[in-house]
C-alpha positions as CSV (number, residue, x, y, z in Angstrom):
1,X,100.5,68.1,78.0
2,X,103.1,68.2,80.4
3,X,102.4,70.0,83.9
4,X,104.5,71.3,86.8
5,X,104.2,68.0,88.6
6,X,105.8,66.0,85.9
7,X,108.9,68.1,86.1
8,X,111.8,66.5,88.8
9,X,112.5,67.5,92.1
10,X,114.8,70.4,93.0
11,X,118.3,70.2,91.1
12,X,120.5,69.5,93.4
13,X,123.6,69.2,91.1
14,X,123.6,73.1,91.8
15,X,126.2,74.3,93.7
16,X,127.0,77.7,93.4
17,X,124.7,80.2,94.4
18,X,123.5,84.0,94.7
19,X,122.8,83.6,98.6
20,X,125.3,85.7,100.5
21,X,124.7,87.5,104.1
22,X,123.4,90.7,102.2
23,X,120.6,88.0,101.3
24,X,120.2,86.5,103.9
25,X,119.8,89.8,105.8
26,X,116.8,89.9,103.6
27,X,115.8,86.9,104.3
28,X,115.7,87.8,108.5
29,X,113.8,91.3,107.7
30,X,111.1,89.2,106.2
31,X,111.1,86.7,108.7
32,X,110.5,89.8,111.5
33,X,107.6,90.8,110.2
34,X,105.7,88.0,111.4
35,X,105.0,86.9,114.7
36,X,105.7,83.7,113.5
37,X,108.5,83.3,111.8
38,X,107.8,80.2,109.9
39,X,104.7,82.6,108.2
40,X,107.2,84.3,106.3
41,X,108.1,81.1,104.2
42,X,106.3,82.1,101.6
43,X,107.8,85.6,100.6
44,X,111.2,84.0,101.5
45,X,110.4,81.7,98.9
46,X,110.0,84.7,96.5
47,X,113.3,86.4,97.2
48,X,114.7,83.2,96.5
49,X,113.7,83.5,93.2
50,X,114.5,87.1,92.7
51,X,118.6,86.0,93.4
52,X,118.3,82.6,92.0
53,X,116.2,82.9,89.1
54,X,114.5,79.8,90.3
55,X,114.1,78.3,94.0
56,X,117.6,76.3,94.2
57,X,119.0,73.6,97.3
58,X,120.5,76.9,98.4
59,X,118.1,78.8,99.2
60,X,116.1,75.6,100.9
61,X,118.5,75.3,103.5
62,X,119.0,79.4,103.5
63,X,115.6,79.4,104.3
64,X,115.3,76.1,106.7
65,X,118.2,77.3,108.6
66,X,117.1,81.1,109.4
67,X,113.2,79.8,110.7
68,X,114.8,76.7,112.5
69,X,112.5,74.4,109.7
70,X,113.8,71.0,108.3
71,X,114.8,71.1,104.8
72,X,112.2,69.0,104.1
73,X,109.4,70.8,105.4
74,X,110.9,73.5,103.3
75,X,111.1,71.7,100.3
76,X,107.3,70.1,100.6
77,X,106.5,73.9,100.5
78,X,108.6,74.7,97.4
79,X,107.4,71.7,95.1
80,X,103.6,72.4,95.6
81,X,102.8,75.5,94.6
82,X,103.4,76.2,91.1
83,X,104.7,79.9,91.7
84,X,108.0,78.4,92.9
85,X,109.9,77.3,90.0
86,X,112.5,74.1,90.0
87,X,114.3,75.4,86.7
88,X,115.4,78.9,85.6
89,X,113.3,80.7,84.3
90,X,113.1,83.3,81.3
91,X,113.3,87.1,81.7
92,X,109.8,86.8,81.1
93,X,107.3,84.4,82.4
94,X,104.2,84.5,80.0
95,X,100.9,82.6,81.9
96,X,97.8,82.0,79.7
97,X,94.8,81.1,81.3
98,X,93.4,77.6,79.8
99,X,90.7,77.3,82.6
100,X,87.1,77.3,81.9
101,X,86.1,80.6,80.5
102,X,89.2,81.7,78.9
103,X,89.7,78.6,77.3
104,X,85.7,79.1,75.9
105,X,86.7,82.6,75.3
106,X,90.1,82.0,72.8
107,X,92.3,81.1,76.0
108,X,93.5,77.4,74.5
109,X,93.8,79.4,71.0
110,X,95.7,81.9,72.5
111,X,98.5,79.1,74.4
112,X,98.5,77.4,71.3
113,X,99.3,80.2,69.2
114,X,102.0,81.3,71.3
115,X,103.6,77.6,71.8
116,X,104.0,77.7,67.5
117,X,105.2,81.6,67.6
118,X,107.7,80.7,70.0
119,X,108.6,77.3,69.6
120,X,107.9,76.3,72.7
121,X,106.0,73.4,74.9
122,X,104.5,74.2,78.1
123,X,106.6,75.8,80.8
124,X,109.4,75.8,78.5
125,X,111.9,78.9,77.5
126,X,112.9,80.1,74.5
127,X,116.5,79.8,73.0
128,X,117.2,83.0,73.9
129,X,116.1,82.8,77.2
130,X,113.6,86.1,77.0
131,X,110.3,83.8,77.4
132,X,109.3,81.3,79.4
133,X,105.6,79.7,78.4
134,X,103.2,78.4,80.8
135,X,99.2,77.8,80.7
136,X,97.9,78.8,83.9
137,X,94.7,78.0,86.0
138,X,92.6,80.5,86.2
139,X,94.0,84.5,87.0
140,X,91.2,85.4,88.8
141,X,90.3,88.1,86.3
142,X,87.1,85.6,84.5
143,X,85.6,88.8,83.6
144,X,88.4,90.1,81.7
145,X,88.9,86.8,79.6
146,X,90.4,85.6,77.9
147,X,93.8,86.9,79.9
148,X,97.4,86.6,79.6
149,X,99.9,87.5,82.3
150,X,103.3,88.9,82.1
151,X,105.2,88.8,85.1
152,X,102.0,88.5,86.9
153,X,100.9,91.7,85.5
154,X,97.5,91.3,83.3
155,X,96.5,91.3,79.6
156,X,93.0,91.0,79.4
157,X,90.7,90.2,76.4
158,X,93.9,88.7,74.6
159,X,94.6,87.9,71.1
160,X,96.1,85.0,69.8
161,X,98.0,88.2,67.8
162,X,98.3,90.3,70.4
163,X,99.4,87.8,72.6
164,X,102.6,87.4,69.5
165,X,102.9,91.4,69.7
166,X,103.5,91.2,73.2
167,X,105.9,88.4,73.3
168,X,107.9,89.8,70.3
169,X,107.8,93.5,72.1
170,X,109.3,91.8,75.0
171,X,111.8,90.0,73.2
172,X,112.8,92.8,71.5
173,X,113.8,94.7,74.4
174,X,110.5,97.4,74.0
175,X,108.8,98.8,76.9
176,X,105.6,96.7,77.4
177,X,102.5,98.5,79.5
178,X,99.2,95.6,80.7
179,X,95.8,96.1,80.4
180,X,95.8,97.1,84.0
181,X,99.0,97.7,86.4
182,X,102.8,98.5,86.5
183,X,105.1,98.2,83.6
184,X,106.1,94.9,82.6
185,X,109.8,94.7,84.7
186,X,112.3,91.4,84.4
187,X,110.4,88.4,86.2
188,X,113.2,88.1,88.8
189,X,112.3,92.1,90.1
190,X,108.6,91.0,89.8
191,X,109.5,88.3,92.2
192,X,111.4,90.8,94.6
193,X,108.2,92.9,94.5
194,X,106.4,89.5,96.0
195,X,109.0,89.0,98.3
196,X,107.7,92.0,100.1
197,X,110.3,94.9,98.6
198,X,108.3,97.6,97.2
199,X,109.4,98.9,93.7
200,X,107.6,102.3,93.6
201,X,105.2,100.7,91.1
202,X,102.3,100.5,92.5
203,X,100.1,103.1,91.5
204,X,101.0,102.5,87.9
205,X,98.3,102.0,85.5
206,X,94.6,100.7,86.4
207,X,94.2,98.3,88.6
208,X,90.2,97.2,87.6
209,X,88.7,97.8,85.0
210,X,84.7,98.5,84.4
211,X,83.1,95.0,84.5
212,X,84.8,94.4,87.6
213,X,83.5,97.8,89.2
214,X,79.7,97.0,87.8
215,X,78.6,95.9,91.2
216,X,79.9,98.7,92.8
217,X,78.1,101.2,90.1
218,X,75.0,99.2,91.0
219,X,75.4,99.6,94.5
220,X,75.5,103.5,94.3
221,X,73.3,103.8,91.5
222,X,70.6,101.9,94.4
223,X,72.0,103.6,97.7
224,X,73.0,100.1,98.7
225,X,76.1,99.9,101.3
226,X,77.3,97.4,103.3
227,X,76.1,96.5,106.4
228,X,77.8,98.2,109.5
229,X,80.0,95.5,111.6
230,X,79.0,96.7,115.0
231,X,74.8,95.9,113.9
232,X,76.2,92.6,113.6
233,X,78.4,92.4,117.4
234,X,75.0,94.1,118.6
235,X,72.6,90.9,117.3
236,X,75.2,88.9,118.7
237,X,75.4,90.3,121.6
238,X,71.6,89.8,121.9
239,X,71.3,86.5,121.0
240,X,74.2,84.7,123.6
241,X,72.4,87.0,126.6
């Protein structure tokens, strides 16, 4: 199977890009935000990816240039985490977990399915450009496996068929809602959302669902509440006099 780190470095036979001083604007109000600047790679990163479609040489040296970095620091940062893509990618970005549980649970099903339905290998795109296919390590959501993501948004307890719904919904322009969260947008406004620019999405939909709230429930059904931080200072306190 072929991973993220098999794929080449940056493409750096791209030259024209999105990045223009209404972006780069952007890129200094996230920079602000921080005390130091240099924090704000990261969600840089993201907006990137909103203009680009992908994290290009352009926005490496938008971003190196603004928080005084080296291109090369930037770059390091770019190429190791997986959320920053080196190629375009689809309207849709479709993750399936393959880790552990899911995978136990109908997770590897699930990819597989999908890679026939579409036509697809691993963190590939469709012809048309609408999917991009990618097995993911873990979505923190083990108790909701096995899950899918959409633009980061989750499908929990998926289907190798409703998986295929899903994608063909999405491919065929239809209006896709998750298990828990916002509506399904275009990955690219997703990735503006990360960058730190609100959407009004946020209070769309559920955001946990009742295995992941079972503590809690236990909790009140037992009178149990956390500890109060300022018993803890006091202890302290006690202890160093």
């Amino acid at each position: 199977m072929k991973t993220y780190f098999d794929e080449p470095s940056l493409d750096y036979e791209v030259t024209e890009t999105l990045i223009d001083d209404g972006v780069r604007e952007e890129l200094l109000q996230i920079a602000a935000r921080y005390p130091q600047p240099r924090s704000a790679l990261l969600p840089m990163l993201h907006l990137v990816q909103s203009v680009e479609g992908r994290v290009t040489p352009a926005g490496i040296e938008a971003c190196a240039d603004l928080l005084g970095l080296s291109t090369a620091d930037v770059s390091g940062v770019a190429t190791f985490y997986t959320m920053y893509k080196r190629k375009p990618v689809g309207k849709y970005h479709v993750g399936v977990c393959t880790t552990a549980l899911c995978a136990v649970l109908g997770g590897d099903e699930v990819f597989s399915r999908l890679q026939s339905h579409l036509g697809v290998g691993n963190d590939e795109t469709t012809d048309d450009g609408m999917v991009t296919l990618e097995h993911l390590e873990c979505n923190a959501a083990c108790d909701m496996a096995p899950v899918m993501m959409v633009n980061w948004e989750f499908f929990d307890r998926t289907t190798p068929q409703r998986a295929c719904e899903v994608v063909d919904a999405l491919r065929a322009g239809d209006e896709v809602t998750p298990t828990r969260g916002a509506r399904v947008v275009s990955w690219q406004q997703a990735e503006r959302v990360l960058a730190g620019f609100p959407d009004g999405r946020a209070d769309e939909g559920p955001t946990s669902g009742p295995t992941s709230r079972l503590g809690l429930r236990i909790a009140a059904e037992n009178g149990w509440s956390a500890p109060d931080p300022a018993d803890f200072r006091s202890d302290q306190d006690e202890e160093t006099s």
